[in-house]
C-alpha positions, 0 to 999 in steps of 0.5 A: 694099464699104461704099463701094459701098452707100453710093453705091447708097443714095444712087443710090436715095434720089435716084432716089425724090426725083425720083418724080413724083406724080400728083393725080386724082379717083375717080368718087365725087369724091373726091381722091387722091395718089400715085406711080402714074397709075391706069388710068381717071382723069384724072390731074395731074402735080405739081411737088413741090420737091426739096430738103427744107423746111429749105434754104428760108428762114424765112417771116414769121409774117405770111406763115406766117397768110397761107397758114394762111388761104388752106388753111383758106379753100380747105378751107371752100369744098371742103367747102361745095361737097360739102355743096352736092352732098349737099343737092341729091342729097338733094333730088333723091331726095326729088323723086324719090321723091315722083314714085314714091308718085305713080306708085303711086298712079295705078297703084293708081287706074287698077289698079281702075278705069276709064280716062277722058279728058274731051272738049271739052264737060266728057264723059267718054270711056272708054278700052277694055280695050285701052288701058287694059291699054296704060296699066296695063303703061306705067305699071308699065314706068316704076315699074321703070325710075325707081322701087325 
């Protein structure tokens, strides 16, 4: 019976070595590992050894610095990559809010007065109460859709 067990555990732990694992990207850009392949990503089938670190021979401490540098190295330009991201995300929501105050503004502007345009010879030509009501419900049908 003992005998029995041992050969089932050692079935087992071979079978979990031999386990793939899976690499993929969330929607937020963020990375993630494991054993499972998730539904809606695309996902990245990793060769992992299989025998244990041990067995693998030692490496020169010049090696050993290599490696350190080439992760330290791949780890700072990830993070200046996401920091890139966030910047221009950044910059990208303060043009566009700067785009909203500006839209407010005209509505505000065009809310409590008159529209016009200006011809040829530098003369003002109003717009009637039809498009001007036009300009009014266009302008606040973008604030909507762009703006919070």
């Amino acid at each position: 019976m003992l005998q029995l067990s041992v050969v089932i555990c050692s079935l087992l732990f071979s079978f979990a070595a031999q386990a793939e694992v899976y690499k993929w990207v969330d929607a937020n850009g963020k990375t993630h590992f494991g054993d499972k392949v998730p539904e809606s990503a695309k996902v990245e089938t990793l060769n992992l050894p299989n025998s244990p670190r041990s067995s693998q021979p030692d490496a020169s401490p010049e090696e050993i610095k290599q490696r350190q540098q080439k992760l330290i190295n791949a780890i700072n330009e990830d993070r200046s990559l996401k920091q890139k991201k966030t910047q221009e995300q950044t910059e990208k929501q303060a043009k566009l809010n700067h785009e909203c105050t500006k839209l407010r503004d005209y509505l505000k502007n065009i809310s409590s007065g008159r529209i016009y345009d200006l011809d040829k010879k530098g003369e003002r030509i109003y717009a009637n109460d039809t498009e001007h009501e036009k300009e009014v419900k266009q302008t606040e049908s973008t604030l909507k859709k762009y703006c919070r």
